[in-house]
TORKOL-4160 file (C-alpha; in steps of 0.2 Angstrom, whole numbers, padded with zeros to 4 digits, m for minus):
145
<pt num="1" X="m0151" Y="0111" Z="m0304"/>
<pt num="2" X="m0140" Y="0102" Z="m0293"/>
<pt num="3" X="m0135" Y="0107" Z="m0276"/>
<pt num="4" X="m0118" Y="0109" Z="m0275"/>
<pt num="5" X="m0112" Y="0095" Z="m0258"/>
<pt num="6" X="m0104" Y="0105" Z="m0243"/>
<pt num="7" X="m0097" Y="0090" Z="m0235"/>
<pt num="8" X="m0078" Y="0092" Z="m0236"/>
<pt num="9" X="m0071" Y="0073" Z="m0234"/>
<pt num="10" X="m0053" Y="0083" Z="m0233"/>
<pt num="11" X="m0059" Y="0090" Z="m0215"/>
<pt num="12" X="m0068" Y="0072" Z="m0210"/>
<pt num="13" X="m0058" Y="0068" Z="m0195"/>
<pt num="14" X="m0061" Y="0048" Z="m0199"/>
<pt num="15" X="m0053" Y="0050" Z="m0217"/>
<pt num="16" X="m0039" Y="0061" Z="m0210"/>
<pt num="17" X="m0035" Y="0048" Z="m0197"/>
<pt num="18" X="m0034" Y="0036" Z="m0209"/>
<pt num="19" X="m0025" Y="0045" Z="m0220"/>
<pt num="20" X="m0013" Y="0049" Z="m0209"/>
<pt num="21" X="m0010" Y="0029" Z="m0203"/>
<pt num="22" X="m0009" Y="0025" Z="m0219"/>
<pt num="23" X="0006" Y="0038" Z="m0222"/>
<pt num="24" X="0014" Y="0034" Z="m0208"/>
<pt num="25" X="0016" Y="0015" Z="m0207"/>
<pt num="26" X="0022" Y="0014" Z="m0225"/>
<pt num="27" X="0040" Y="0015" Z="m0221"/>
<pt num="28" X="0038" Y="0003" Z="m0206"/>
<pt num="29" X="0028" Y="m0009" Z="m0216"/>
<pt num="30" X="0042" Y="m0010" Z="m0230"/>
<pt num="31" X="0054" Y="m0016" Z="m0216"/>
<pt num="32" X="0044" Y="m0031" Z="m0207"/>
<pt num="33" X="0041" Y="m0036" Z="m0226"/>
<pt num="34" X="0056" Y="m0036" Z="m0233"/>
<pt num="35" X="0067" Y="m0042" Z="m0218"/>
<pt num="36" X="0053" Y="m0055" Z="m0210"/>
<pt num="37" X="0038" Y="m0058" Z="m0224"/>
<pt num="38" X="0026" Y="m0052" Z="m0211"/>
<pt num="39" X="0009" Y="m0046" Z="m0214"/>
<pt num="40" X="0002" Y="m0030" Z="m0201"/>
<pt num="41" X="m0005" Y="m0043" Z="m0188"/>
<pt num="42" X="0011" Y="m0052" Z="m0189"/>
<pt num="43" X="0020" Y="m0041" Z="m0182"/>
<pt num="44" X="0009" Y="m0034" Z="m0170"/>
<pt num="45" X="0007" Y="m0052" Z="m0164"/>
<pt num="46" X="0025" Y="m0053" Z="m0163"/>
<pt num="47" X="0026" Y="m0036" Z="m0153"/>
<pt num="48" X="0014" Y="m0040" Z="m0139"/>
<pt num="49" X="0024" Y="m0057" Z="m0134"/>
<pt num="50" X="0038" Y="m0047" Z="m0134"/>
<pt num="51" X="0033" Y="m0032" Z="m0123"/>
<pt num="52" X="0020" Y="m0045" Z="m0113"/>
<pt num="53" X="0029" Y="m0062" Z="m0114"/>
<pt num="54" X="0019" Y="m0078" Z="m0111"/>
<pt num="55" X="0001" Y="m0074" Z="m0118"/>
<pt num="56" X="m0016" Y="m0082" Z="m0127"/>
<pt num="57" X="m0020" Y="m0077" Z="m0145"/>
<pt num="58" X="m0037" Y="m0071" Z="m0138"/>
<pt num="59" X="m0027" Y="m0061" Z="m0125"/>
<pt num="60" X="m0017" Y="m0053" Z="m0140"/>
<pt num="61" X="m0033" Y="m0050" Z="m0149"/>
<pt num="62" X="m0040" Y="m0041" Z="m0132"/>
<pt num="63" X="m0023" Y="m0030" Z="m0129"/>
<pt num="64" X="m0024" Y="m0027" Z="m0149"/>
<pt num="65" X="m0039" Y="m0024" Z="m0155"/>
<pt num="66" X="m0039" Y="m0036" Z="m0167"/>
<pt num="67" X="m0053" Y="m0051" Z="m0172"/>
<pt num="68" X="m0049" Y="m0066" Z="m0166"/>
<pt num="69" X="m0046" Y="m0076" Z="m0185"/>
<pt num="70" X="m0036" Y="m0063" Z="m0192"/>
<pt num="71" X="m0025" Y="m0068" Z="m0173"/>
<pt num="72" X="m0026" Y="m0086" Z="m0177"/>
<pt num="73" X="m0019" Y="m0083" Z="m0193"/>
<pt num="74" X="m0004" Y="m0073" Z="m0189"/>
<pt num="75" X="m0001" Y="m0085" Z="m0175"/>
<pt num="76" X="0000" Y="m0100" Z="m0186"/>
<pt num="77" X="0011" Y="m0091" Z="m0199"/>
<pt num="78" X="0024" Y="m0085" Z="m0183"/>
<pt num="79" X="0021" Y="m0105" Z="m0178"/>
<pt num="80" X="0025" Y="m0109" Z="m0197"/>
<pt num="81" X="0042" Y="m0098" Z="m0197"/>
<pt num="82" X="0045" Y="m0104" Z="m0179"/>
<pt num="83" X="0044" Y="m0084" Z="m0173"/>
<pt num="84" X="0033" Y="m0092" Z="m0157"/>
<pt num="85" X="0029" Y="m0110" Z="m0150"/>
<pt num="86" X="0011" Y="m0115" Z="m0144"/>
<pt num="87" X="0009" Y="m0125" Z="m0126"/>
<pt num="88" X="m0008" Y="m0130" Z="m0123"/>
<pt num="89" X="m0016" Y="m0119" Z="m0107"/>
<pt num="90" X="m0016" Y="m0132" Z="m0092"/>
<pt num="91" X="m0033" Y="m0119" Z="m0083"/>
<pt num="92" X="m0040" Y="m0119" Z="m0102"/>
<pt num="93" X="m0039" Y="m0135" Z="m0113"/>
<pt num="94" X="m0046" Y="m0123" Z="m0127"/>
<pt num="95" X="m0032" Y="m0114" Z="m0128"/>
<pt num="96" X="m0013" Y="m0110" Z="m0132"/>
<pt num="97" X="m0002" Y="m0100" Z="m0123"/>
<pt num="98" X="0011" Y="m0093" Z="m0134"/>
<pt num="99" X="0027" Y="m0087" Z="m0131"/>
<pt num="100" X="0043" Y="m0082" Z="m0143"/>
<pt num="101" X="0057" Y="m0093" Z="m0147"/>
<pt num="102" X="0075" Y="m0086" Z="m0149"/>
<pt num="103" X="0069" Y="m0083" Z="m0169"/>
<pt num="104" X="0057" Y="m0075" Z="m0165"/>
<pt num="105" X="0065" Y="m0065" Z="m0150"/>
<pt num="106" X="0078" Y="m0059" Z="m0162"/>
<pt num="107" X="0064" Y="m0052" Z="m0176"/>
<pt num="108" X="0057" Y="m0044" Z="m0160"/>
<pt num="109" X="0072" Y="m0034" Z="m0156"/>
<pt num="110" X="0076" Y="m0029" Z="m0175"/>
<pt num="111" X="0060" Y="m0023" Z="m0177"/>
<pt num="112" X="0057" Y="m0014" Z="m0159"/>
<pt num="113" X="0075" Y="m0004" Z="m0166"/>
<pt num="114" X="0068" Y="m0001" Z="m0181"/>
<pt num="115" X="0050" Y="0005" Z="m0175"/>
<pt num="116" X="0058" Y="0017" Z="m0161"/>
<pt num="117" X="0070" Y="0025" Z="m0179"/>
<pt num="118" X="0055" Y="0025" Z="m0186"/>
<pt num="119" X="0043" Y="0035" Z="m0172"/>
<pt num="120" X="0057" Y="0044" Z="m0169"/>
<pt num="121" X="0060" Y="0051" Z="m0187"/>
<pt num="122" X="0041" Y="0056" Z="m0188"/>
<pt num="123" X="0040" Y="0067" Z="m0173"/>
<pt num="124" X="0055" Y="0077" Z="m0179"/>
<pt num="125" X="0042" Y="0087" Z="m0187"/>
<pt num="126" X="0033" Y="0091" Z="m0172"/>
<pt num="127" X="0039" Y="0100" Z="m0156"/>
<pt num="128" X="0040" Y="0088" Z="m0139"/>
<pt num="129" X="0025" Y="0097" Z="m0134"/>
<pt num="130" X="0013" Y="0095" Z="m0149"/>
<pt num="131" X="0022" Y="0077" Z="m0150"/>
<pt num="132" X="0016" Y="0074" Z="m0132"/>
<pt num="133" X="m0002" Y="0082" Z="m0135"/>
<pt num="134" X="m0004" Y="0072" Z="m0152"/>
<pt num="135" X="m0001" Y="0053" Z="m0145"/>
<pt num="136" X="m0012" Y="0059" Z="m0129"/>
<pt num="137" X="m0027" Y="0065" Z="m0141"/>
<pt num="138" X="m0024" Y="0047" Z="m0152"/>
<pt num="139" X="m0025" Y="0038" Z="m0138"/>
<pt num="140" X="m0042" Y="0047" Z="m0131"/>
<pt num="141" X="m0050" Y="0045" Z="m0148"/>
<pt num="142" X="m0043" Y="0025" Z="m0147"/>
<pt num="143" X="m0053" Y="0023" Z="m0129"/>
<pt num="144" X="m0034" Y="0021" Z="m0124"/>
<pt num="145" X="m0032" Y="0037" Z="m0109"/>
């Protein structure tokens, strides 16, 4: 006879964080797709420049989590659309410094507006308070408070 498995993957805090990103950047993602062509990193390269400015892709990749060749690949695609420009680091031969152009600027701004409807739109269902607890608990489980 086989014993019946007591692990509830519904109740497994790693799937329902999961779950739960995946719901909730659908909307988002549908708009920097269909208004820019971008892919996730895309736009969260495009995001850091524009909230930090000048930066390297392996500052980006720091700041965002994110591996270094998934970076260099969104950077070139930005640098193909002309979203960012590229000026060779005068204390790092290495590397690039990056840094928006008008272009890519302007994406920053739509998007920015469209991210804050967004957020907006999905605390509605919570209190300011159990808004205010939720991010705080996200961002200890992220190592990020």
């Amino acid at each position: 006879m086989i014993k019946k498995d007591d692990f509830d993957l519904q109740e497994f805090l790693p799937y329902l964080l999961n779950q739960a990103a995946e719901a909730s950047s659908l909307e988002f993602q549908r708009a920097y797709k269909q208004r820019y062509g971008m892919l996730r990193t895309e736009w969260r390269v495009l995001f850091h420049l524009g909230m930090h400015g000048r930066m390297t892709a392996r500052e980006i990749g720091l700041r965002a989590r994110v591996h270094k060749t998934k970076i260099s690949r969104a950077v070139q695609k930005l640098a193909d659309r002309r979203f960012l420009t590229r000026t060779r680091d005068a204390a790092d031969r290495r590397s690039d410094q990056l840094e928006l152009t008008a272009a890519g600027l302007a994406a920053y701004r739509d998007l920015r507006e469209v991210a804050r409807e967004h957020d907006a739109a999905m605390v509605r269902a919570f209190s300011d308070a159990d808004a205010a607890r939720l991010r705080a608990m996200l961002k200890r489980l992220a190592g990020m408070g």
